[in-house]
C-alpha positions in Angstrom: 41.1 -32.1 -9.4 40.5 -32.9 -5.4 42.8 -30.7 -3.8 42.7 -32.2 -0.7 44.3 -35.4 -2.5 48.0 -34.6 -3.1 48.5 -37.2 -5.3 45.8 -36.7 -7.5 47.6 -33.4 -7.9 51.0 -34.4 -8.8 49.3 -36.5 -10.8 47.2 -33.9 -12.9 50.4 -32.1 -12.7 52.8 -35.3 -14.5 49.9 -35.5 -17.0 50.0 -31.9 -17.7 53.5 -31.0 -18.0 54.0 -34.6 -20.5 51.0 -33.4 -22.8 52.6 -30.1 -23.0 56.3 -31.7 -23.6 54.9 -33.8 -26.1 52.8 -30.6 -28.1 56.4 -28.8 -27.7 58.2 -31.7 -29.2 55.4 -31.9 -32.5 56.1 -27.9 -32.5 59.9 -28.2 -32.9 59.8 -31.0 -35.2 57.4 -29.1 -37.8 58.9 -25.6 -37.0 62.1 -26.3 -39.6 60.4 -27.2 -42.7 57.7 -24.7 -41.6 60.8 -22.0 -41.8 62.3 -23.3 -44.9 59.1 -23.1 -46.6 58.6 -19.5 -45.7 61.9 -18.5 -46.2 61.5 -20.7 -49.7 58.2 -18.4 -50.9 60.0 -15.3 -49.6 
């Protein structure tokens, strides 16, 4: 990322913070059958 482009920051920044919304958002939605199983074996 070129630092001495601000908007090339906010940009890496946007991209960044989505990709990691969008990983937490795949987590969540597999976490509950992920804990029912477990809890289902135990």
């Amino acid at each position: 990322v070129n630092t001495a482009n601000p908007s090339a920051v906010s940009d890496a920044r946007v991209k960044a913070a989505r990709l990691s919304a969008v990983s937490a958002a795949q987590i969540n939605a597999v976490k509950p059958s992920a804990v029912t199983n477990h809890t289902k074996k135990v």
